[in-house]
C-alpha positions, -999 to 999 in steps of 0.1 A, spaced: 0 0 0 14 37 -13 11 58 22 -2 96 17 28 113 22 46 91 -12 21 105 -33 15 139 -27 35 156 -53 11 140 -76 -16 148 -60 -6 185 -55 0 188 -89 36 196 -83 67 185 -109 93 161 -93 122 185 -104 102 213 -79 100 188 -51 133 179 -55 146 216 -60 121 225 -23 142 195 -9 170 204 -15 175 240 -7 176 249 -42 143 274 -38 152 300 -17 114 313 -17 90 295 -27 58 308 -46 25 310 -27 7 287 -49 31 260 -42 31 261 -6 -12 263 -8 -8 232 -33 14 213 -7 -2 226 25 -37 214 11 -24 180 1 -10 172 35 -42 190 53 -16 216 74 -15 246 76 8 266 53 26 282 75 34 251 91 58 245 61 70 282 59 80 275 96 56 302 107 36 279 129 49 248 149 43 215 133 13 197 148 22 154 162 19 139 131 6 101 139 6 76 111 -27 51 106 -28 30 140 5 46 152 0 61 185 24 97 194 49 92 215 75 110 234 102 95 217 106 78 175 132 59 157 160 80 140 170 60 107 206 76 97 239 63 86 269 74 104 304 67 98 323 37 119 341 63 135 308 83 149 294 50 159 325 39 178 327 77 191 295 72 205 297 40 223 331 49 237 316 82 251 289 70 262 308 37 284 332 66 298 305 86 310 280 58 319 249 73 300 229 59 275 238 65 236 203 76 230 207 104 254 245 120 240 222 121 205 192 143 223 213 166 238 235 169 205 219 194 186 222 216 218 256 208 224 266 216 184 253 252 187 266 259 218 296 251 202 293 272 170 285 305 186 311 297 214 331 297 184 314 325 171 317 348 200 358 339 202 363 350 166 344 383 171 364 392 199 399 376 180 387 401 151 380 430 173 416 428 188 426 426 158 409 460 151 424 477 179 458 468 169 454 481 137 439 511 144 468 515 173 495 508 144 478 536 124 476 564 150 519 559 151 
């Protein structure tokens, strides 16, 4: 059986090259029509898919919500064996180093961030210092 969400491009009305382009990242705004087309298809709200509006719990036929779902993704050996060695030496579970990932990665960027800007801004003094000699 072909579940809703594998046919809704037709459906919609919408070419595979402009589903694959939306996928991708390749549209940087989509047109109206094309969100409405989608949108109705899927029976959300548009601005659900603009990101306007939280995405409702989204339950499959006979599949009750839960707090927690499967995460299907391919990771290198290294990441695997990363994440069981971590997560031996620190005695938690693996599942719980992947939650708090996405948390940990931006703290880490704009840590980052934030050490740059002030690298740069020294960097700014001292030139400005080397042009009032």
């Amino acid at each position: 059986m072909v579940s809703r969400l594998q046919t809704w491009p037709k459906r919609a009305r919408i070419d595979k090259q402009t589903v694959w382009r939306l996928s991708a990242g390749k549209v940087t705004r989509p047109r109206d029509r094309t969100i409405k087309q989608i949108a109705d298809v899927l029976k959300v709200d548009p601005r659900v898919l603009t990101g306007e509006m939280p995405a409702p719990n989204v339950t499959h036929e006979s599949e009750p919500v839960t707090s927690k779902s499967q995460l299907n993704l391919r990771v290198s050996d290294a990441a695997r064996n990363a994440l069981i060695l971590v997560a031996q030496r620190y005695g938690v579970e693996q599942s719980q180093i992947v939650e708090i990932a996405p948390f940990l990665f931006c703290w880490a960027a704009e840590e980052s961030l934030r050490q740059r800007k002030e690298r740069v801004l020294k960097v700014e003094v001292a030139c400005e210092s080397a042009r009032n000699l």
